[in-house]
N, C-alpha and C positions, 0 to 999 in steps of 0.2 A: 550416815547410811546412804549407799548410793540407790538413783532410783531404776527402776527395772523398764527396760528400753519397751516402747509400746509393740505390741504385736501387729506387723508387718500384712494384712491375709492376702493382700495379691503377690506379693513374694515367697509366702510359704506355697499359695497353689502352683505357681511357677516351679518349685521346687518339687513339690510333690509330684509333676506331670514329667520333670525330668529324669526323675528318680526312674518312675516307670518306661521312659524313652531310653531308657538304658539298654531295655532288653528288647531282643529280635520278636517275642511274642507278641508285640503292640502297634500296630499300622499305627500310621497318623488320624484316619477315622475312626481309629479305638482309643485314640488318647481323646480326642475332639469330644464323644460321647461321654467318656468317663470325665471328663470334665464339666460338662454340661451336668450331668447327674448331681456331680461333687458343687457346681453353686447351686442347682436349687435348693439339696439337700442343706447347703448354710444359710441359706437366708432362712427356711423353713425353723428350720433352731433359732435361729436367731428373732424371726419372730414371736417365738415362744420364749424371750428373754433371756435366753444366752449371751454370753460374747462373742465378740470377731474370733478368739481364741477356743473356745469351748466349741463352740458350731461346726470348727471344724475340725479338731479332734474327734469328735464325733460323727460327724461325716466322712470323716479319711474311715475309720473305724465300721460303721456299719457298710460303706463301698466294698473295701473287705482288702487284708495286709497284703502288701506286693508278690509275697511267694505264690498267694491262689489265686491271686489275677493272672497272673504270666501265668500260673497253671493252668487256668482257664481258657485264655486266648490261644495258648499257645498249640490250645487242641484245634481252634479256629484256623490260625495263621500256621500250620506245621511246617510247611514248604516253605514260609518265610525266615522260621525257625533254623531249617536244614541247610537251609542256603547259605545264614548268614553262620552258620559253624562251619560249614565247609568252608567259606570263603577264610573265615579267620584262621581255620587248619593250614590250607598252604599258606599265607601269610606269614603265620609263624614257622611253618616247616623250609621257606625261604632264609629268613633270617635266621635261625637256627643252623641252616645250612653254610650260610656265609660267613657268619658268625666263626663257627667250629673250624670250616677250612682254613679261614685266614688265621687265626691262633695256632691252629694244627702245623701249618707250612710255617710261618713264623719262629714255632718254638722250635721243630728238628732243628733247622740249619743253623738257629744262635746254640742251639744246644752241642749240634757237633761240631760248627765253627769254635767253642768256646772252651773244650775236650782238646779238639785239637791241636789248640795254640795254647793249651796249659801242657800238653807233649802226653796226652795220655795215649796208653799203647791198650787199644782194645783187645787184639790177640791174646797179650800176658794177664790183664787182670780181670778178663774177661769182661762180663754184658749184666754183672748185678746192679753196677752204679747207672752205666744209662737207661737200663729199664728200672729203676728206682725211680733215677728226676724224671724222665720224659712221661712217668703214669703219675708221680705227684703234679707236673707239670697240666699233663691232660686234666686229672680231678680240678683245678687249680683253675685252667678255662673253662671248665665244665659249670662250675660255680659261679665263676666272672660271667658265662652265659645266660645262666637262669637268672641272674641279677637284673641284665641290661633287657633281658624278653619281658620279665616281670615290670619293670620299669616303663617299656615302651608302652605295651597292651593293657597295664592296669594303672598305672599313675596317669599318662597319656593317651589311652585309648577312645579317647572321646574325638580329643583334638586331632588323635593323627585317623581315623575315622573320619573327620571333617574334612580333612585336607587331602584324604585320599578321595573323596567323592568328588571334590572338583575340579580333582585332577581324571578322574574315568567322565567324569559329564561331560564333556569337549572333544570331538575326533582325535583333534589336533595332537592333545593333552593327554590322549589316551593312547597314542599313537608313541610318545615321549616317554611316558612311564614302561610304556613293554620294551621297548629297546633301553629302558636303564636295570630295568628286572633282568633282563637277559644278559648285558652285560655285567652284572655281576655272578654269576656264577663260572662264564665265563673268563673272568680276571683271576679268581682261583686258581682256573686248569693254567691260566698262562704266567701267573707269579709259580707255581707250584714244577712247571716244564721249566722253567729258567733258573728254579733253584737248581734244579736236579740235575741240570744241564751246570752249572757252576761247579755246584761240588762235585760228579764225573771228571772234571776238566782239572779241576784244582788238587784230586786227592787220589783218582782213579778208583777202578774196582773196585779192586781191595779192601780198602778202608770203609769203603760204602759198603760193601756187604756185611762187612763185618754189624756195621753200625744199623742197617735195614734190618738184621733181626732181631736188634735190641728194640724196635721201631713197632715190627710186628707183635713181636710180646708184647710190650708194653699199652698197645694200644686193645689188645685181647681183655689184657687184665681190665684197664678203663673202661674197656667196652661193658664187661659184668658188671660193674661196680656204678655205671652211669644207666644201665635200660634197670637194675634193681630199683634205683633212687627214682626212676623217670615213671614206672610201673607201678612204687609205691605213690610218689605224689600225684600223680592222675586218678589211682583211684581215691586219696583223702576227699580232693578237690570234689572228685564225684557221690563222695556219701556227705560233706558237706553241705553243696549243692541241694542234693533229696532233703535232706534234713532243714534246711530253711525253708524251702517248696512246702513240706511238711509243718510245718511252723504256724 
């Protein structure tokens, strides 16, 4: 029978104060406090014969569950609140942005490079097949997007948090990061003028026009098909959200 590892209590309060350093509702002098509360309230139990363990389940317990803290401070700290959702909105509406353009430009030109040198004749069989792939294709980035934004802001959004504040903490530093933000949207406009400039060159008019309104459709259809899904999961996220707050 193996034995059951001893309870930790300066690593669970470390834990427990991280937990709540997660959310924008908590200055550093609102963690400091609620800290503070959280050991007298343990040793207090614990005077009265508890364990390390029990003291402070109980103490986490009566301080009160993380949904009505943040709810609480966050009526305190709103503006800190506001800030720090705006700031993560562009953030993610950057990436999101870079993200989509560079798949976007990437997929047309392997899509009509790839059309073209199998000899398909868009005039004759018309624009069903490329606005078929190029809206599977969009759904298909669209998904690979939400993957890699989910990935970054909620597997990593601690770390890359971290490492984006000591990169704005420095003139220098912060000087470096707006000239790499700006150059990427950027490199978009100028891969996306030099495709366009290739295939013009390589296939003429014609053929491009042809294939620009299978481009337009297709990115219509994706378009309804990607603000439904975007519309639905914002608001899950948001009756989720209430409902642990509510908790």
């Amino acid at each position: 029978m193996e034995t059951a590892s001893a309870f930790d209590l300066n690593r669970a309060i470390q834990q427990w104060r991280a937990n709540l350093a997660q959310s924008p509702a908590f200055r550093g002098e609102n963690l400091n406090e609620l800290e503070s509360h959280l050991d007298d309230s343990i040793a207090t139990w614990q005077s009265c014969g508890l364990s390390a363990e029990e003291a402070f389940m109980v103490a986490t317990n009566r301080i009160g569950k993380g949904g009505a803290l943040e709810s609480e401070f966050g009526k305190v700290n709103g503006t800190a609140v506001w800030l720090d959702r705006f700031f993560w909105m562009l953030i993610g509406l950057q990436v999101w942005g870079f993200i989509s353009g560079i798949s976007g430009v990437l997929v047309r030109n392997a899509l009509f490079f790839g059309l073209n040198g199998a000899g398909y004749d868009f005039k004759a069989h018309g624009n069903t097949l490329t606005v078929t792939l190029l809206t599977l294709v969009y759904l298909a980035g669209f998904a690979g997007s939400l993957a890699l934004c989910w990935w970054v802001f909620y597997r990593k959004g601690q770390r890359f948090g971290r490492w984006l504040a000591r990169l704005l903490h420095r003139r220098a530093t912060w000087l470096l990061t707006y000239g790499a933000l700006y150059l990427l949207p950027l490199s978009i406009f100028l891969i996306s003028w030099g495709a366009q400039a290739l295939l013009f060159k390589s296939f003429g008019r014609g053929k491009l026009g042809e294939f620009a309104f299978s481009v337009s459709v297709s990115s219509a259809i994706a378009g309804l098909i990607t603000t439904a899904v975007l519309v639905g999961l914002t608001l899950s996220l948001a009756r989720k959200r209430l409902r642990a707050r509510q908790a």
